[in-house]
C-alpha positions in Angstrom: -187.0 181.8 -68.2 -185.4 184.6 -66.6 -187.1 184.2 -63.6 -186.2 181.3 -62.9 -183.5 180.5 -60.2 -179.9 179.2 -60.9 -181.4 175.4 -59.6 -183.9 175.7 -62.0 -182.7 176.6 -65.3 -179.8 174.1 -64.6 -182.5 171.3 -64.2 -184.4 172.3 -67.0 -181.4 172.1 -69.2 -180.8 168.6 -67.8 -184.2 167.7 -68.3 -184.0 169.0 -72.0 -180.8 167.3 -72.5 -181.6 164.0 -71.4 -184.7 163.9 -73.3 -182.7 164.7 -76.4 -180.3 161.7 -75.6 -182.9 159.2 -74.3 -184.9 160.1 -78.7 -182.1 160.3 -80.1 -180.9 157.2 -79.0 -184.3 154.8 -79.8 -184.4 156.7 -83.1 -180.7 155.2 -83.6 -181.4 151.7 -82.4 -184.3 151.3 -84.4 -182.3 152.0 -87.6 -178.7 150.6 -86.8 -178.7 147.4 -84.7 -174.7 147.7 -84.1 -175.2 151.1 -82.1 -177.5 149.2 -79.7 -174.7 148.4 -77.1 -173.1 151.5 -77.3 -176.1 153.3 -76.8 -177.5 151.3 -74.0 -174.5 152.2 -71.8 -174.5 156.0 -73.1 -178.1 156.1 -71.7 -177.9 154.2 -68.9 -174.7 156.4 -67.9 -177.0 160.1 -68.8 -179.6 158.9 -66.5 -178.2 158.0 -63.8 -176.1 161.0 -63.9 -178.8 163.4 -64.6 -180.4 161.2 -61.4 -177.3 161.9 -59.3 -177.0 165.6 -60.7 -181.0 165.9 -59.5 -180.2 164.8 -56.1 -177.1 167.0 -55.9 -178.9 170.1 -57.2 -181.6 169.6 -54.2 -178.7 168.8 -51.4 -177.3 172.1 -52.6 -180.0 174.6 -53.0 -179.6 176.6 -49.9 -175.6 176.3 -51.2 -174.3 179.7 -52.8 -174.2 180.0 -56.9 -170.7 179.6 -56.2 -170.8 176.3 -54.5 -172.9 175.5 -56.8 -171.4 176.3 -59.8 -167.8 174.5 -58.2 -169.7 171.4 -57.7 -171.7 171.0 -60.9 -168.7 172.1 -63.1 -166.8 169.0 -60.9 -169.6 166.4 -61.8 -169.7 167.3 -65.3 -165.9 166.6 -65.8 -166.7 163.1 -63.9 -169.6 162.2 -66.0 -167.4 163.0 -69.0 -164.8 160.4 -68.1 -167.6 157.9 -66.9 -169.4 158.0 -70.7 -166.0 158.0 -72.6 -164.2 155.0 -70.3 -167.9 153.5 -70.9 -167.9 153.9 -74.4 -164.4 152.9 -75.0 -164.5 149.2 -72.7 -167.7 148.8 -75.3 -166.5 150.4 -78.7 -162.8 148.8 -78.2 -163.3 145.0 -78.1 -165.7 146.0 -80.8 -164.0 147.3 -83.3 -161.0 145.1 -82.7 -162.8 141.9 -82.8 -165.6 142.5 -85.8 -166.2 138.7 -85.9 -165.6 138.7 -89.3 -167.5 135.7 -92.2 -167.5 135.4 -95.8 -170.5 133.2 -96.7 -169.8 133.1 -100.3 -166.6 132.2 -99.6 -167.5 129.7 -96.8 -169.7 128.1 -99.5 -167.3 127.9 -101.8 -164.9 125.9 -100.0 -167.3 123.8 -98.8 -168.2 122.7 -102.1 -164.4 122.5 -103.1 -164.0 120.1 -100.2 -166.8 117.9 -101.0 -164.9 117.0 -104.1 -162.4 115.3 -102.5 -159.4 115.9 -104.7 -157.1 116.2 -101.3 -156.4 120.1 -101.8 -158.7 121.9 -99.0 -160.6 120.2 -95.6 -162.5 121.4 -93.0 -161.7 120.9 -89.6 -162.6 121.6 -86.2 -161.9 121.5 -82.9 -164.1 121.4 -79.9 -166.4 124.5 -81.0 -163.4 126.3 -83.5 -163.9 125.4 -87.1 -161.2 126.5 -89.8 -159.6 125.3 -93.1 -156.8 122.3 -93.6 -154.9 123.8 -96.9 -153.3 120.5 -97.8 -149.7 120.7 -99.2 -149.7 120.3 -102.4 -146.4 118.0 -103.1 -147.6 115.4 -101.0 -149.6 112.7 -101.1 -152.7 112.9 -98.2 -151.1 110.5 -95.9 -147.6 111.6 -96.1 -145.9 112.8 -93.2 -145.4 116.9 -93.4 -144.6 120.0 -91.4 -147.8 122.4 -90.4 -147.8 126.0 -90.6 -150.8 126.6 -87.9 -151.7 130.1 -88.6 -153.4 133.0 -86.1 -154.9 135.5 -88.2 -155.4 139.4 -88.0 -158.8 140.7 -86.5 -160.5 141.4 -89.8 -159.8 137.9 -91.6 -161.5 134.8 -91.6 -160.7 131.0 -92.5 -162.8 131.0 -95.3 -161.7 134.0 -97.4 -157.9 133.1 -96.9 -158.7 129.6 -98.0 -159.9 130.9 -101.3 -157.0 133.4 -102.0 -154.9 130.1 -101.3 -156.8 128.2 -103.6 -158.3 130.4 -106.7 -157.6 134.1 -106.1 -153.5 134.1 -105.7 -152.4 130.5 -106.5 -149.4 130.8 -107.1 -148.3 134.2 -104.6 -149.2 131.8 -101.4 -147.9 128.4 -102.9 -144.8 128.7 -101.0 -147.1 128.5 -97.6 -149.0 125.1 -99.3 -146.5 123.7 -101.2 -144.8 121.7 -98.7 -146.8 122.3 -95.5 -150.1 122.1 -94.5 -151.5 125.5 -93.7 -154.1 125.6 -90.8 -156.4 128.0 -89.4 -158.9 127.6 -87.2 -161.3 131.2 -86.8 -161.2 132.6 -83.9 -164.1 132.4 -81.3 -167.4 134.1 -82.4 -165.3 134.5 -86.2 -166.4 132.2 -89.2 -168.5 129.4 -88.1 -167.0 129.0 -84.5 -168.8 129.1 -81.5 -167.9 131.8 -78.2 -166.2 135.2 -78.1 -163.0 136.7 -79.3 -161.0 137.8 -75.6 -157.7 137.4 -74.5 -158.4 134.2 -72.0 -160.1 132.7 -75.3 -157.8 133.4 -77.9 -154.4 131.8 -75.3 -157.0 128.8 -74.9 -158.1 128.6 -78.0 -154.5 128.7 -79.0 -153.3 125.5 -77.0 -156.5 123.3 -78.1 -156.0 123.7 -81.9 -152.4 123.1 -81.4 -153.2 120.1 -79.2 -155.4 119.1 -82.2 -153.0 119.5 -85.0 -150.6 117.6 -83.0 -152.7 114.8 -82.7 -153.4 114.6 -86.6 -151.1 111.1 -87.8 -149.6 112.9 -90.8 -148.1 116.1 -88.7 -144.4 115.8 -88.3 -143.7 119.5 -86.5 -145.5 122.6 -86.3 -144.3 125.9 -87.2 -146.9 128.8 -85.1 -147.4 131.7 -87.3 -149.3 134.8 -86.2 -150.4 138.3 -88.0 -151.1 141.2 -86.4 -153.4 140.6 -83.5 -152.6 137.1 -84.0 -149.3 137.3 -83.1 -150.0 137.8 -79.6 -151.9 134.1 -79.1 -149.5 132.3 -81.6 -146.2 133.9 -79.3 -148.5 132.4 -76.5 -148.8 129.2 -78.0 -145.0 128.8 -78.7 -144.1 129.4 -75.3 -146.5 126.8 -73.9 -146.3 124.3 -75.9 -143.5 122.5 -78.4 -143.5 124.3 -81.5 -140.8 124.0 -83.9 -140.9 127.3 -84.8 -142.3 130.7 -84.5 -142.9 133.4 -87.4 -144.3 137.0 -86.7 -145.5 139.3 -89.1 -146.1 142.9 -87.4 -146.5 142.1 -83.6 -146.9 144.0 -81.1 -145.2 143.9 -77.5 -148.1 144.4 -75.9 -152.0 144.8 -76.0 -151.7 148.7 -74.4 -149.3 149.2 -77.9 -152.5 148.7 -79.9 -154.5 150.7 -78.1 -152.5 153.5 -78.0 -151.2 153.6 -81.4 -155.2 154.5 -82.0 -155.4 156.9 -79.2 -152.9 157.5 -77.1 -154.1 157.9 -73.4 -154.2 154.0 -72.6 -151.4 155.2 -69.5 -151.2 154.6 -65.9 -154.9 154.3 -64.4 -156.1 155.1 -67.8 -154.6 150.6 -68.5 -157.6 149.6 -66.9 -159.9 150.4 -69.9 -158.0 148.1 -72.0 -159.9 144.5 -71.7 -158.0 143.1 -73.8 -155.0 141.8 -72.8 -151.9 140.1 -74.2 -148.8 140.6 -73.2 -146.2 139.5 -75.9 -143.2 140.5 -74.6 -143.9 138.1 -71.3 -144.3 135.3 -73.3 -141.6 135.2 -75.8 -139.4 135.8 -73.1 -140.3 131.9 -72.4 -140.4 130.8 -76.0 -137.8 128.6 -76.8 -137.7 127.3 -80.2 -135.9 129.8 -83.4 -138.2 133.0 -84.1 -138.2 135.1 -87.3 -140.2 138.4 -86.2 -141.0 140.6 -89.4 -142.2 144.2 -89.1 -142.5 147.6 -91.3 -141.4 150.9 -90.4 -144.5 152.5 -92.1 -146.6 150.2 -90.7 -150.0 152.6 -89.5 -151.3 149.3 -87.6 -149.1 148.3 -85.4 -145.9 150.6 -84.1 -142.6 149.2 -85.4 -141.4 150.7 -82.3 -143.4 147.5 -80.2 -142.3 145.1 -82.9 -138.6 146.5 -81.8 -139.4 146.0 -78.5 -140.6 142.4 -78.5 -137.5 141.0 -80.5 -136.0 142.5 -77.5 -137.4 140.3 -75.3 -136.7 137.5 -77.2 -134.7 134.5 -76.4 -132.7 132.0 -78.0 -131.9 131.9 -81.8 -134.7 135.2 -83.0 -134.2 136.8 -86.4 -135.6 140.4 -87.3 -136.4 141.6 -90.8 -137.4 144.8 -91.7 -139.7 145.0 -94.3 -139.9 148.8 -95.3 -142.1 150.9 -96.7 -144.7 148.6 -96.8 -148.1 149.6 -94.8 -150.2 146.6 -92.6 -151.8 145.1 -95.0 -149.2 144.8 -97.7 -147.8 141.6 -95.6 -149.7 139.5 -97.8 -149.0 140.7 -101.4 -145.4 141.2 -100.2 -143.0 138.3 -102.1 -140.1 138.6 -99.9 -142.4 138.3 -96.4 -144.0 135.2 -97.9 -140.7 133.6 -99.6 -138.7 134.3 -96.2 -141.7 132.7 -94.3 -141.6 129.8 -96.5 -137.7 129.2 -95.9 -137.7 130.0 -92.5 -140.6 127.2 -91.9 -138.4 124.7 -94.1 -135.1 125.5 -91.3 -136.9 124.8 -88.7 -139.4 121.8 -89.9 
């Protein structure tokens, strides 16, 4: 080894590395099927920069160690930035969007429905499937406000339905006593069909509301979003007529949520984030009365973005602060529920 020239030992140590990646990354998609994306572009990104660093070494060996050294030190930097913008356009949209089921759940409500006492009813629209929590001082064919609800990126219809119905009764009976609650799972979540992105969350947003619109008992709609929801349900409300708006810890933008995780999403540094959803934009467009809630030690989503959407709200908006309460506590929280369930009874 020490005989070995400068272009040498720095190809043998590619060759070594890249052999250790290439094992080590079968031995990890044989045992963990959820690393195979990831690890597809990591590999695909070490060989073709070990090919690239190959070439390079052999364009440069008549090139002094310094030259060398200058130019290899440069590529490796690159590379670095190549594999972690690779890894974070694939981890990202990941992580944010898990695609979440409950079959036990799923099942459960399915048999509840099948009984036909009027409380729960599956619907769908197009390829979206969800839950119809009917309210439940009505009578089925009675005319009654909606409360069509955009979820946050680890729920699904099936398990809310069942905290509705059997796990917390009475804590969500202001949301089902006098409205229908409706929520249709996002694209690739539950039972629906596609992918969870920006473009098919906004038109995913428009169809179900077309859809709810269309039902003969709906007498206004009331678009209520959580968390990532918030951004398609703010979408909705500016598009279309909605009655209200209610927004439990939004976010201004998409770029906000990134970078409350990590905070380099900046400048060039934007054009890793895929998804996008731009809140602030949107509300500025919405034009029917808005209660935004949001926490201060929220560890989700900055209360600083929250802040800055109510900014850029129009027309009769309402902020509560909700403190000392962390992301999830939302929906164990009796004065976020109680003030949604007045709020939706202004407006309906």
């Amino acid at each position: 080894m020490e005989d070995m020239s400068f272009g040498k030992k720095l190809l043998f140590s590619l060759v070594t590395a890249l052999t250790a990646v290439i094992v080590y990354g079968i031995t990890l998609c044989i045992l963990v099927k959820e690393f195979h994306t990831i690890l597809l572009v990591l590999l695909i990104a070490a060989v073709v920069l070990g090919a690239f660093l190959l070439v390079l070494l052999i364009a440069l060996d008549s090139k002094s160690k310094k030259i060398k050294a200058g130019v290899i030190a440069g590529l490796s930097v690159l590379g670095v930035l190549i594999i972690f913008s690779s890894v974070i356009m694939v981890i990202a949209p990941m992580m944010l969007f898990p695609k979440n089921h409950d079959e036990d759940a799923y099942d459960e409500m399915v048999e509840l429905a099948a009984a036909k006492d009027n409380t729960v009813e599956q619907i769908s629209c197009g390829d979206l499937t969800g839950w119809r929590i009917c309210a439940r001082n009505l009578r089925e064919d009675d005319k009654r406000p909606v409360i069509l609800f955009f979820a946050g990126n680890g729920m699904n219809s099936s398990r809310t339905a069942e905290l509705f119905m059997f796990d917390e009764p009475e804590l969500y009976a202001p949301l089902c006593s006098d409205y229908d609650f409706v929520y249709f799972d996002y694209p690739g979540y539950g039972t629906s069909a596609g992918e969870p992105t920006g473009d098919s969350l906004r038109q995913m947003a428009l169809d179900v509301f077309d859809e709810v619109d269309s039902w003969s008992t709906t007498s206004s709609i009331i678009c209520f979003g959580y968390s990532i929801g918030t951004g398609p349900a703010t979408y909705c409300a500016s598009q279309k007529d909605a009655d209200g708006l209610v927004l439990w810890a939004p976010y201004a933008n998409s770029y906000d949520v990134y970078n409350n995780v990590m905070d380099v999403f900046h400048g060039p540094m934007k054009l890793l984030v895929l998804y996008k959803m731009n809140s602030e934009k949107y509300i500025k467009d919405v034009e029917c009365p808005i209660l935004i809630m949001a926490s201060d030690t929220d560890e989700v989503i900055p209360y600083e973005s929250s802040r800055a959407l109510f900014a850029s709200a129009g027309g009769s908006s309402d902020f509560m602060t909700i403190s000392g309460i962390g992301h999830n506590d939302f929906w164990v929280n009796d004065k976020v529920i109680e003030s949604t369930a007045e709020f939706a009874g202004e407006v309906s």
